[in-house]
C-alpha positions in Angstrom: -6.9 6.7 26.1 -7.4 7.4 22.5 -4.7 8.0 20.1 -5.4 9.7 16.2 -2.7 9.7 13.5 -2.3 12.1 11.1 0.0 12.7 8.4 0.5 13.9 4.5 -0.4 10.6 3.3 1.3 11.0 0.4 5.1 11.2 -0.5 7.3 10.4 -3.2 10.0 7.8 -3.0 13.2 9.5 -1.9 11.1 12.1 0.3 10.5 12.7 3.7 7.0 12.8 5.9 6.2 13.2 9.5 3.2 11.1 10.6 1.7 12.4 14.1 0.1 10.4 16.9 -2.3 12.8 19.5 -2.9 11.2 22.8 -6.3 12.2 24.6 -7.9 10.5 27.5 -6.4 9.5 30.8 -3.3 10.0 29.0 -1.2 9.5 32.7 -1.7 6.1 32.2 0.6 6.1 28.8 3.9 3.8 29.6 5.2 3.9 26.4 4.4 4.8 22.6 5.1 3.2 19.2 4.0 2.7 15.4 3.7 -0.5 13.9 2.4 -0.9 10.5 0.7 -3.2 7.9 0.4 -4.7 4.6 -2.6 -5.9 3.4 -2.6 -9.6 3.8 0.4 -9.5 6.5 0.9 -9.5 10.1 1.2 -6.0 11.7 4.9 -5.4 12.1 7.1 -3.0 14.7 8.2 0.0 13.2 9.5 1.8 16.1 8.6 3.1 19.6 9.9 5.7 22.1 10.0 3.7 25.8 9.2 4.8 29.3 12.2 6.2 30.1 12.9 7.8 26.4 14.6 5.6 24.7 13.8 4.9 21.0 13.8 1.4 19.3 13.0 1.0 15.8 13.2 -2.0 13.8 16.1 -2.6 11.1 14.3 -1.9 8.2 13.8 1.9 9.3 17.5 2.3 11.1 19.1 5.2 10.0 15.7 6.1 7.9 13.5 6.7 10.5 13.3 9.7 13.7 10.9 8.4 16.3 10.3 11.5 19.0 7.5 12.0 21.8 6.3 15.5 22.9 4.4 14.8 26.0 1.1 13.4 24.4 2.1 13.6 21.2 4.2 10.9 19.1 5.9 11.6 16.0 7.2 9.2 13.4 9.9 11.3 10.8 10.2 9.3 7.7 13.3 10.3 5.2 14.4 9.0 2.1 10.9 7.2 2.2 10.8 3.4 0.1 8.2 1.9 -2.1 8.0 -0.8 0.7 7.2 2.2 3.5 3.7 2.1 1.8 1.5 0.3 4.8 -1.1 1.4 6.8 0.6 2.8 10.1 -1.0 2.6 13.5 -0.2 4.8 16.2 0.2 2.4 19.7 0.4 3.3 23.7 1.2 1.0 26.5 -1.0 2.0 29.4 -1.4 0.7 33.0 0.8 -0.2 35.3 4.4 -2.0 33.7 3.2 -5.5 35.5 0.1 -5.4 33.6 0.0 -3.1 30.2 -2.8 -3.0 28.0 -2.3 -2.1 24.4 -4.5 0.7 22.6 -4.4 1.4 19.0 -5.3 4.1 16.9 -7.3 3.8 13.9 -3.8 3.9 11.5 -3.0 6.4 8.4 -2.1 5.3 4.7 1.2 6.2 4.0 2.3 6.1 0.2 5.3 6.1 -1.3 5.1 6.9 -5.2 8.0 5.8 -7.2 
C-alpha cells in the first residue's frame, strides 16, 4: 500500500483546507485510515482517523474543528477555522493486515500553514 497527501498547503488563520490522502496498492488490505501530524522537534501526534467500521476519532485539539471522511481509497482531512498551532507536517496513515496483526504504512506527509 502506498498512501500520497495532497493539499493547498497554505491557509490563513481563521480559514479552512481539505488535505487528501490517495490509497494505491493492495489497498484490500487497508483496516483503517488516519492523519497524525508533527512539529519539528516533537513526537508525531494523532490527529484523527476514520476506523474499520466508519467511525471517526479525532483528538481534542481538532474536535469540533476538524471533518475526517473516507471515500473508498481516498481519506480526507477538512480543516476549518484553521490555528497558528495547525501548522505541522501531516502524514497520511493506514492500518493494513489482518486486525490481530496490523502493520502501519505512512505517507510521505504535507506542510500545512496557517498564516496569522
Amino acid at each position: 500500500v502506498q498512501l500520497a497527501e495532497s493539499g493547498p498547503g497554505l491557509v490563513q488563520a481563521g480559514g479552512s483546507l481539505r488535505l487528501s490522502c490517495e490509497a494505491s496498492g493492495s489497498t484490500y488490505e487497508i483496516y483503517s485510515m488516519g492523519w497524525r501530524r508533527q512539529v519539528p522537534g516533537k513526537e508525531r501526534e494523532f490527529v484523527a482517523a476514520v476506523y474499520h467500521d466508519g467511525s471517526p476519532a479525532y483528538a481534542d485539539s481538532v474536535k469540533g474543528r476538524f471533518i475526517v471522511s473516507r471515500d473508498k481509497n481516498t481519506l480526507y482531512l477538512e480543516m476549518k477555522n484553521a490555528q497558528v498551532e495547525d501548522t505541522p507536517v501531516y502524514y497520511c496513515t493506514a492500518a493494513i493486515g489482518p486486525p490481530q496483526a496490523l502493520m502501519t504504512v505512512w505517507g510521505q506527509g504535507t506542510q500545512v500553514t496557517v498564516s496569522s
